[in-house]
PDB file as gemmi writes it, atoms N, CA and C in Angstrom:
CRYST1    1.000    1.000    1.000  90.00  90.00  90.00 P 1                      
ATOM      1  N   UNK A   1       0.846  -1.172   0.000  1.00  0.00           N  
ATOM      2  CA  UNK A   1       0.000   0.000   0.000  1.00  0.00           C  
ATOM      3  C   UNK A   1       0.888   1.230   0.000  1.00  0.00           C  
ATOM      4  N   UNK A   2       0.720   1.882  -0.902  1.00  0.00           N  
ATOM      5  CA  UNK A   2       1.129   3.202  -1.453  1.00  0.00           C  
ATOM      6  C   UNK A   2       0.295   4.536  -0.273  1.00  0.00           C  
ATOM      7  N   UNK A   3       1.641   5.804   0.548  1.00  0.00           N  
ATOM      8  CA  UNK A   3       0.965   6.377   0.767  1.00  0.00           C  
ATOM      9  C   UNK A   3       1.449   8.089   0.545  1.00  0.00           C  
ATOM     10  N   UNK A   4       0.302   8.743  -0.273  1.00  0.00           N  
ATOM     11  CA  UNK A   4       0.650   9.493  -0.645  1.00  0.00           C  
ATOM     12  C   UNK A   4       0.092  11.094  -0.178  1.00  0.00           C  
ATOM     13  N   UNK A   5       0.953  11.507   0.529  1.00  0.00           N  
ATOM     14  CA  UNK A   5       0.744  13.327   1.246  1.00  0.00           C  
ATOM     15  C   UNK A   5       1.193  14.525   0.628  1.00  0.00           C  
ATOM     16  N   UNK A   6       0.299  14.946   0.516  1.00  0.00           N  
ATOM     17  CA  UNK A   6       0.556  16.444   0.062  1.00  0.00           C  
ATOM     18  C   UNK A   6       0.515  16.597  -1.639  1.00  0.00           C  
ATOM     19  N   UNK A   7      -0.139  15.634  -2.338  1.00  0.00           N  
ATOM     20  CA  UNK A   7      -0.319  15.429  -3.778  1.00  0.00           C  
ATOM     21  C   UNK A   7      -1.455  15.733  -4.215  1.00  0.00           C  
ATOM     22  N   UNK A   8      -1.497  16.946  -4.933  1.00  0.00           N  
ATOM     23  CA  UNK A   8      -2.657  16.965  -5.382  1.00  0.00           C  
ATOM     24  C   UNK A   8      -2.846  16.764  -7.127  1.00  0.00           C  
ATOM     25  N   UNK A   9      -4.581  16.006  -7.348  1.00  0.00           N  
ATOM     26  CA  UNK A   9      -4.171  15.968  -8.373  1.00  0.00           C  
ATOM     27  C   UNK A   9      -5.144  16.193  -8.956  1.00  0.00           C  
ATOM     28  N   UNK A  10      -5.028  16.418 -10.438  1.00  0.00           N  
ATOM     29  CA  UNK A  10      -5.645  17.708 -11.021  1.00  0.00           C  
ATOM     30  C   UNK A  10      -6.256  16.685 -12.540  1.00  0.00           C  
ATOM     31  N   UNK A  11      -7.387  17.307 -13.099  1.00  0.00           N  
ATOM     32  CA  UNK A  11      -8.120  17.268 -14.104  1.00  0.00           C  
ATOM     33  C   UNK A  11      -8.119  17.916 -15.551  1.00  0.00           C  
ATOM     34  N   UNK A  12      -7.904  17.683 -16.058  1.00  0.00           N  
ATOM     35  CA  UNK A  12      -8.246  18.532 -17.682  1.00  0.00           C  
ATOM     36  C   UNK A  12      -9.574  18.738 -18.282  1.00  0.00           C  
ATOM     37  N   UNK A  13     -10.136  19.794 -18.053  1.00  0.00           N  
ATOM     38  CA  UNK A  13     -11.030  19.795 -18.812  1.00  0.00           C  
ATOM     39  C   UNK A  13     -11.723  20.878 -19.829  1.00  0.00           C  
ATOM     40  N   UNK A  14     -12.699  21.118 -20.335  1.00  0.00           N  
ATOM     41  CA  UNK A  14     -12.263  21.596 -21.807  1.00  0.00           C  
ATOM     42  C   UNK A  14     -14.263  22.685 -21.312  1.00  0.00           C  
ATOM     43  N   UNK A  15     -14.013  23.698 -21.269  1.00  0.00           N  
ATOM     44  CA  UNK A  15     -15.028  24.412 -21.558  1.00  0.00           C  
ATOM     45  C   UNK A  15     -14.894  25.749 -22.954  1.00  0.00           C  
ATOM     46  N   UNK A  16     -16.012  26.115 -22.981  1.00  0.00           N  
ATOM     47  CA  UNK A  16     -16.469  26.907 -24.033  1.00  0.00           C  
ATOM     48  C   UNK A  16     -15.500  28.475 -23.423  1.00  0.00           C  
ATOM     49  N   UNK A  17     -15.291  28.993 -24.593  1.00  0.00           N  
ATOM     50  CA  UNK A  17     -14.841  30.615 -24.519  1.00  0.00           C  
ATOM     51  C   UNK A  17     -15.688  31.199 -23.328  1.00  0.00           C  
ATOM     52  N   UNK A  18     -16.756  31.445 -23.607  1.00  0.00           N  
ATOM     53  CA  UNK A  18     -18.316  31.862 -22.972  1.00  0.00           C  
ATOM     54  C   UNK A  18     -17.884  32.027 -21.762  1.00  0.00           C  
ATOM     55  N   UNK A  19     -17.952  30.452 -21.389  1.00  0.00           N  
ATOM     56  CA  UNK A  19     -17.456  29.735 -19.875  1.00  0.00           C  
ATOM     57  C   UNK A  19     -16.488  29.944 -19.066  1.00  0.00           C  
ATOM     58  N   UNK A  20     -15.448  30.088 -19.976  1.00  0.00           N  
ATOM     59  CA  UNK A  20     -14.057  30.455 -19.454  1.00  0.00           C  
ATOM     60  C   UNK A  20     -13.863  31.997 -19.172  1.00  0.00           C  
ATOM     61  N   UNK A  21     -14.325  32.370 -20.103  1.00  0.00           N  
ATOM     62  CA  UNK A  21     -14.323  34.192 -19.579  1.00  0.00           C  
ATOM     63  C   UNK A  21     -15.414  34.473 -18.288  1.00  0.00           C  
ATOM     64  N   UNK A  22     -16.769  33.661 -18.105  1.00  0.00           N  
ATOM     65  CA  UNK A  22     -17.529  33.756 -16.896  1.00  0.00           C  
ATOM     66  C   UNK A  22     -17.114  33.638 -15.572  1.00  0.00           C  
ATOM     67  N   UNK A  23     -16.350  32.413 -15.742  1.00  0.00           N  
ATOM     68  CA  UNK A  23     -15.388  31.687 -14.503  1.00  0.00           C  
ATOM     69  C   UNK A  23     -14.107  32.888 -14.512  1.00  0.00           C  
ATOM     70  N   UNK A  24     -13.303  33.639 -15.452  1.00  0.00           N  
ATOM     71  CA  UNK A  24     -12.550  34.352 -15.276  1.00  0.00           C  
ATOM     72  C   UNK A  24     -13.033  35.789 -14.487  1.00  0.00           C  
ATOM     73  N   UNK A  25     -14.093  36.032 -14.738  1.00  0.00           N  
ATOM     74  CA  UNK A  25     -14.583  37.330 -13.845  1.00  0.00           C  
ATOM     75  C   UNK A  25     -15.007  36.856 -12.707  1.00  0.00           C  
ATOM     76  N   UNK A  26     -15.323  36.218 -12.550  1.00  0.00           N  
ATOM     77  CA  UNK A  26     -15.567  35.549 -11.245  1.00  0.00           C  
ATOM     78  C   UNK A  26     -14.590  35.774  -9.990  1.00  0.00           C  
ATOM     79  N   UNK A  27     -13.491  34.654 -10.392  1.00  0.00           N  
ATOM     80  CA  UNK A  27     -12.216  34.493  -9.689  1.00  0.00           C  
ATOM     81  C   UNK A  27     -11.674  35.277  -8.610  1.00  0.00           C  
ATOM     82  N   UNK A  28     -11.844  36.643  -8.940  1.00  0.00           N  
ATOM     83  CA  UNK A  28     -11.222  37.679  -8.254  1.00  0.00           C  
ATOM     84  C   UNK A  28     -10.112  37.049  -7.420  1.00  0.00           C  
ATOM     85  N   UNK A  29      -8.984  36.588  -8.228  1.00  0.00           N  
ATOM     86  CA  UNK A  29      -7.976  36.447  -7.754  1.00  0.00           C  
ATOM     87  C   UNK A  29      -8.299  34.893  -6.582  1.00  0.00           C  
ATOM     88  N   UNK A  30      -9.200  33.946  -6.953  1.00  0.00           N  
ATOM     89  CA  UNK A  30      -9.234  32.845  -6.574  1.00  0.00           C  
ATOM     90  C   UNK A  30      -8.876  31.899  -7.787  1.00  0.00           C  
ATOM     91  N   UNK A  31      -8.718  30.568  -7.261  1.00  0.00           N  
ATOM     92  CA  UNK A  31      -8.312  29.868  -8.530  1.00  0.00           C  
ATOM     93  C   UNK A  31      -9.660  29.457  -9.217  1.00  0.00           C  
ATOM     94  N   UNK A  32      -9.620  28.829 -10.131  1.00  0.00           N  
ATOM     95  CA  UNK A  32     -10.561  27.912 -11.140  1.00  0.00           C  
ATOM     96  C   UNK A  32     -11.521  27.024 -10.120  1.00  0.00           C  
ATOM     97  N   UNK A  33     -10.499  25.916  -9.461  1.00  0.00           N  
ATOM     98  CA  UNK A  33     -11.462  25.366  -8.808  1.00  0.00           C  
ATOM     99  C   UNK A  33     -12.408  25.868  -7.572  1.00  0.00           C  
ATOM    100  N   UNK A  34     -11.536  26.861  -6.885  1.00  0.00           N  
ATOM    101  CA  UNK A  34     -12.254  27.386  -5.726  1.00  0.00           C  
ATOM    102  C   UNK A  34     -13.589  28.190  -6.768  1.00  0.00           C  
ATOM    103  N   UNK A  35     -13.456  28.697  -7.640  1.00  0.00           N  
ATOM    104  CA  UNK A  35     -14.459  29.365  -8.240  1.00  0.00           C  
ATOM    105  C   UNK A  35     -15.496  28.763  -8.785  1.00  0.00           C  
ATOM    106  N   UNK A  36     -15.304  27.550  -9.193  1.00  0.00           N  
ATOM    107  CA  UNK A  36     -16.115  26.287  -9.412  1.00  0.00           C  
ATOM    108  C   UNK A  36     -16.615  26.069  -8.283  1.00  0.00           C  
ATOM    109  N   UNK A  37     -16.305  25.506  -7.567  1.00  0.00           N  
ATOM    110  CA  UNK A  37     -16.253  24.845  -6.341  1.00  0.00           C  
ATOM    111  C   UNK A  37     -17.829  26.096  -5.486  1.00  0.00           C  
ATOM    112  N   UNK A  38     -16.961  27.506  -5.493  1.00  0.00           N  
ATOM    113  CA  UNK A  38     -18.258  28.511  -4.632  1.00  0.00           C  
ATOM    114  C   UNK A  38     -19.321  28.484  -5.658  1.00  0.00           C  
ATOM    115  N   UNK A  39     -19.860  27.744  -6.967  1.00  0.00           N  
ATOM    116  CA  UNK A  39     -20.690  27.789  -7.675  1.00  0.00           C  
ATOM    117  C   UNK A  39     -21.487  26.975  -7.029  1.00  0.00           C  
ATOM    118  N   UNK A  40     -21.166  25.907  -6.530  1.00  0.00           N  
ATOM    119  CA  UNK A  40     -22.306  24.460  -6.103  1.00  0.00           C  
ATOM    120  C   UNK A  40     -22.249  24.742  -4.584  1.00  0.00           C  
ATOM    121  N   UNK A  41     -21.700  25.715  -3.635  1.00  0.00           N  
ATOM    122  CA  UNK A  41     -21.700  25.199  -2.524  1.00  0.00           C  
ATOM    123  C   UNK A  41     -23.590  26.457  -1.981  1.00  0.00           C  
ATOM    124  N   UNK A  42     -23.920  25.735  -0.939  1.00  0.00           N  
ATOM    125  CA  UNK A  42     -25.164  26.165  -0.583  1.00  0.00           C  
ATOM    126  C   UNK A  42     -24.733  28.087  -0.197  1.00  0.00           C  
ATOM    127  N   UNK A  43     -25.791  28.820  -0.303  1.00  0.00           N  
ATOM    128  CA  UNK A  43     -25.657  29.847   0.475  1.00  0.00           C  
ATOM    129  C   UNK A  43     -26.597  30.408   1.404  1.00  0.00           C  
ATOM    130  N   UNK A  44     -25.688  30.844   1.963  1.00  0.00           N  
ATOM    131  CA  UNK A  44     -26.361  31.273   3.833  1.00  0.00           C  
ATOM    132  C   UNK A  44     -27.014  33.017   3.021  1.00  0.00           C  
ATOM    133  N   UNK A  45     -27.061  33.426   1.856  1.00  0.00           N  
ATOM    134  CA  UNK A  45     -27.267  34.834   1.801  1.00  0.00           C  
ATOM    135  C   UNK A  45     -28.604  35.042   1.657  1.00  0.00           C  
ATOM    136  N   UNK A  46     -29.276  36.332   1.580  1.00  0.00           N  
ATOM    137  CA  UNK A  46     -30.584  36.217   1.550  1.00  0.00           C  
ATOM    138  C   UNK A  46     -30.798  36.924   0.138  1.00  0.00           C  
ATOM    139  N   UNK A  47     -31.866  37.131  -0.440  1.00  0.00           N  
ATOM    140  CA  UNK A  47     -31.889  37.328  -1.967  1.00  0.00           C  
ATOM    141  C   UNK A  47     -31.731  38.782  -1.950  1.00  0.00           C  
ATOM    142  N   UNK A  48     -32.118  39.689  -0.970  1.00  0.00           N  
ATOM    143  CA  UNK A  48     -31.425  40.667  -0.915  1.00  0.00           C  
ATOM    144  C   UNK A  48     -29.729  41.090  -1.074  1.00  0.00           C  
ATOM    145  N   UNK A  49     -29.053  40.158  -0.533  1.00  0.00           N  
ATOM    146  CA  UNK A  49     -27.758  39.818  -0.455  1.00  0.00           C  
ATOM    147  C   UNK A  49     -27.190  39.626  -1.574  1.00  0.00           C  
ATOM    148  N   UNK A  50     -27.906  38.939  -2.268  1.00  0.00           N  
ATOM    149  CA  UNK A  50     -27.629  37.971  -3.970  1.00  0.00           C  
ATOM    150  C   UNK A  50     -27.504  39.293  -4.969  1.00  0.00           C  
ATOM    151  N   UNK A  51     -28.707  39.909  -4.703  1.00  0.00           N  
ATOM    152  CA  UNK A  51     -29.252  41.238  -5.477  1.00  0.00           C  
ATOM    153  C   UNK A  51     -27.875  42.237  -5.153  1.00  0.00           C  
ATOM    154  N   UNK A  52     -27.323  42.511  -4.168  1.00  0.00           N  
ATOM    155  CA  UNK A  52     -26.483  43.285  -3.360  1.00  0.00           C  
ATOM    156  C   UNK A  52     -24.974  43.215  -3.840  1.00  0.00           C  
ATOM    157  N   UNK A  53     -24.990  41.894  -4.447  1.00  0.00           N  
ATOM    158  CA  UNK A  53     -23.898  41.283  -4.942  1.00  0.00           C  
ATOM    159  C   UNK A  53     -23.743  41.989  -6.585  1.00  0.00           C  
ATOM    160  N   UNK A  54     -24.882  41.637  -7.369  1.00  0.00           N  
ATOM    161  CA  UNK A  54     -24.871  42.234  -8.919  1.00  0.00           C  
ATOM    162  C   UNK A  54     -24.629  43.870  -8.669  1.00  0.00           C  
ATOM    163  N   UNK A  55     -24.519  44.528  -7.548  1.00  0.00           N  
ATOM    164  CA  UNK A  55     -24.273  46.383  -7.594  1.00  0.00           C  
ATOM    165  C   UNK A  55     -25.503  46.928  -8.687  1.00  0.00           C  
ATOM    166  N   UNK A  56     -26.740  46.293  -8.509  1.00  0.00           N  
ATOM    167  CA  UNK A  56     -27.782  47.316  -9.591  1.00  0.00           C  
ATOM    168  C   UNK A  56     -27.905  49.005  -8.371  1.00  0.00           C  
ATOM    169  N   UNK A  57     -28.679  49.660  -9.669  1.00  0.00           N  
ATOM    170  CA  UNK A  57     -28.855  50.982  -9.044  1.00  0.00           C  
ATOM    171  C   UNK A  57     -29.498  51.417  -8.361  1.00  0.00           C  
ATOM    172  N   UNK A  58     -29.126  52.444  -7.294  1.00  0.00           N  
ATOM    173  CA  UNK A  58     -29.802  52.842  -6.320  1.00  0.00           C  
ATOM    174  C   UNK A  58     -31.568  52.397  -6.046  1.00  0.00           C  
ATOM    175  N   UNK A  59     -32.291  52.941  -7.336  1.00  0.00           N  
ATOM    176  CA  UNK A  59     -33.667  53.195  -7.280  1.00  0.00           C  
ATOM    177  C   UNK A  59     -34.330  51.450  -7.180  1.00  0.00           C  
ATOM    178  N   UNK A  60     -33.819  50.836  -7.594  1.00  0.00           N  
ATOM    179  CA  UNK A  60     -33.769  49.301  -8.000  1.00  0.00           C  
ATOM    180  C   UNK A  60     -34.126  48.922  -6.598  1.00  0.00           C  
ATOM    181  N   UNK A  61     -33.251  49.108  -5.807  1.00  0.00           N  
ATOM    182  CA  UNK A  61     -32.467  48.826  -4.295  1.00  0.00           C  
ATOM    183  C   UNK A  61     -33.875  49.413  -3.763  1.00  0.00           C  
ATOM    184  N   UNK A  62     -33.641  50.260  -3.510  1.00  0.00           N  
ATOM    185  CA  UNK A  62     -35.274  50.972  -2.780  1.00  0.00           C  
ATOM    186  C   UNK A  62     -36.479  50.177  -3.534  1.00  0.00           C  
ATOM    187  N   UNK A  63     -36.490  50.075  -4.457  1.00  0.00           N  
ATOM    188  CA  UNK A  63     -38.266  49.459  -4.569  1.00  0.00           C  
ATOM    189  C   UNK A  63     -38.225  48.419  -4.413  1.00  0.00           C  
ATOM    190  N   UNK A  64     -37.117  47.335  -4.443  1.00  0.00           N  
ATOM    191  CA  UNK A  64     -37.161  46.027  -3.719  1.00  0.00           C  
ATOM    192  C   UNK A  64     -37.167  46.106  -2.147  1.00  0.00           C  
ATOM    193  N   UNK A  65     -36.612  47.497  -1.672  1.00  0.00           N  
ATOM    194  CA  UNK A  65     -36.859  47.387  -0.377  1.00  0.00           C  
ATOM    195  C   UNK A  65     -38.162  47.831   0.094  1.00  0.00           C  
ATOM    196  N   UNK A  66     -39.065  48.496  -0.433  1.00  0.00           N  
ATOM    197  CA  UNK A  66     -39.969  48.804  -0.488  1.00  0.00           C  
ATOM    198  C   UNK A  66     -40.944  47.629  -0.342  1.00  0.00           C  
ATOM    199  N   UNK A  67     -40.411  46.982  -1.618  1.00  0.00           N  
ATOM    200  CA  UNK A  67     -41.944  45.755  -2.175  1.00  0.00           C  
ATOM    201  C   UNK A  67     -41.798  44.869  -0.154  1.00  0.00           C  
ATOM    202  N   UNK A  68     -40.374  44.404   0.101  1.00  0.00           N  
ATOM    203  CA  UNK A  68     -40.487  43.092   1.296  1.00  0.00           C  
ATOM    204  C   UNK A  68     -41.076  44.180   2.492  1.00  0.00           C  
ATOM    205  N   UNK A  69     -40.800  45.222   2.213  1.00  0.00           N  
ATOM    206  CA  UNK A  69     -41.333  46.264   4.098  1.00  0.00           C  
ATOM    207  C   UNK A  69     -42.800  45.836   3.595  1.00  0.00           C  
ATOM    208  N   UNK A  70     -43.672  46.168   2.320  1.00  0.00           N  
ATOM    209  CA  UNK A  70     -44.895  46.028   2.351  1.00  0.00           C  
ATOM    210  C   UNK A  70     -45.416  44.792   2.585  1.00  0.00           C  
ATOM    211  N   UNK A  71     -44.557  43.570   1.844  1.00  0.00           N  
ATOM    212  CA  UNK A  71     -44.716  42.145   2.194  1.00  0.00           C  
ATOM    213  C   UNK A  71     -45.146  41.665   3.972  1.00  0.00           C  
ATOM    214  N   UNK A  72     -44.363  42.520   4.831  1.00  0.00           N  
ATOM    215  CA  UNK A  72     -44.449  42.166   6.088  1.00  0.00           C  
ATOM    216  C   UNK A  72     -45.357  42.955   6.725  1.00  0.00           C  
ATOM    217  N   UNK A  73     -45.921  43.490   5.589  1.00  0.00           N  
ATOM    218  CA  UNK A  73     -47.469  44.516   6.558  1.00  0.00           C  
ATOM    219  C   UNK A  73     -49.061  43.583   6.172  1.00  0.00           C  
ATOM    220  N   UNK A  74     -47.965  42.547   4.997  1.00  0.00           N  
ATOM    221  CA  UNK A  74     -49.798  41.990   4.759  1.00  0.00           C  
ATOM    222  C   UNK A  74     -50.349  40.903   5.754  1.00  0.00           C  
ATOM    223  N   UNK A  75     -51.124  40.489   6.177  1.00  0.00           N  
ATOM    224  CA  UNK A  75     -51.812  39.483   6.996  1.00  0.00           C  
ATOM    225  C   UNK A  75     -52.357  38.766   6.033  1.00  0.00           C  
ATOM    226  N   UNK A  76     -51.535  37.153   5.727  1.00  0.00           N  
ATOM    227  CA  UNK A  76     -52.409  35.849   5.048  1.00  0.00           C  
ATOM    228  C   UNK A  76     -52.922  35.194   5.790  1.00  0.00           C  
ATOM    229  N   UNK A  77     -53.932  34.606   5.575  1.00  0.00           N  
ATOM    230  CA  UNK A  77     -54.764  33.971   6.205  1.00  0.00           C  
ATOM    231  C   UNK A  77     -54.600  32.760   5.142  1.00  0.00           C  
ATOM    232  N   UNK A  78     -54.538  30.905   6.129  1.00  0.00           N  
ATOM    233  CA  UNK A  78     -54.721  29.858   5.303  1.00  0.00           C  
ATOM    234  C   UNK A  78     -55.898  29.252   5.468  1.00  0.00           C  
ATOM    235  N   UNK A  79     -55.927  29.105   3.564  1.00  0.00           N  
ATOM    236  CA  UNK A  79     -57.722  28.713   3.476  1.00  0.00           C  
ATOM    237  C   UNK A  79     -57.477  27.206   3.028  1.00  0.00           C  
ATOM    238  N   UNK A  80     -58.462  26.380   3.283  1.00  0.00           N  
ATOM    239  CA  UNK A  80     -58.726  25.120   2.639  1.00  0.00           C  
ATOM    240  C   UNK A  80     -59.464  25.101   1.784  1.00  0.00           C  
ATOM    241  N   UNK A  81     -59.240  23.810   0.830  1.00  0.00           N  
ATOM    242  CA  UNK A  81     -59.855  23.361  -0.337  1.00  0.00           C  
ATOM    243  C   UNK A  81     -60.825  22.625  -0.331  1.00  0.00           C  
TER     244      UNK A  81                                                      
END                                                                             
């Protein structure tokens, strides 16, 4: 039995231009796989957070904050079928 520490080992694989420039903005100075890798892992953020992340504009920001303050003023009531 073979034992082997501190070897890592690595894959070839072949994506589209598209892909490769997506994963390249991404990165911010992380590698390929870590950037892969934060694609599949779960997130703790809230969609506000997500939204917060793309930098849209100010007015954007306010009427989404707007729409959830009104969300938490409505009272649902559950009905049956």
């Amino acid at each position: 039995m073979h034992t082997y520490i501190g070897v890592l080992l690595s894959k070839i694989i072949s994506v589209s231009n598209e892909v490769y420039g997506a994963l390249k903005k991404r990165k911010n100075g992380k590698s390929f796989s870590e950037t892969i890798k934060s694609l599949y892992e779960k997130s703790s953020k809230t969609p506000l957070d997500v939204i917060a992340d793309w930098k849209p504009n100010e007015s954007f920001v306010k009427s989404l904050e707007n729409a959830f303050e009104g969300r938490k003023k409505l009272r649902l009531k559950r009905v049956g079928f």
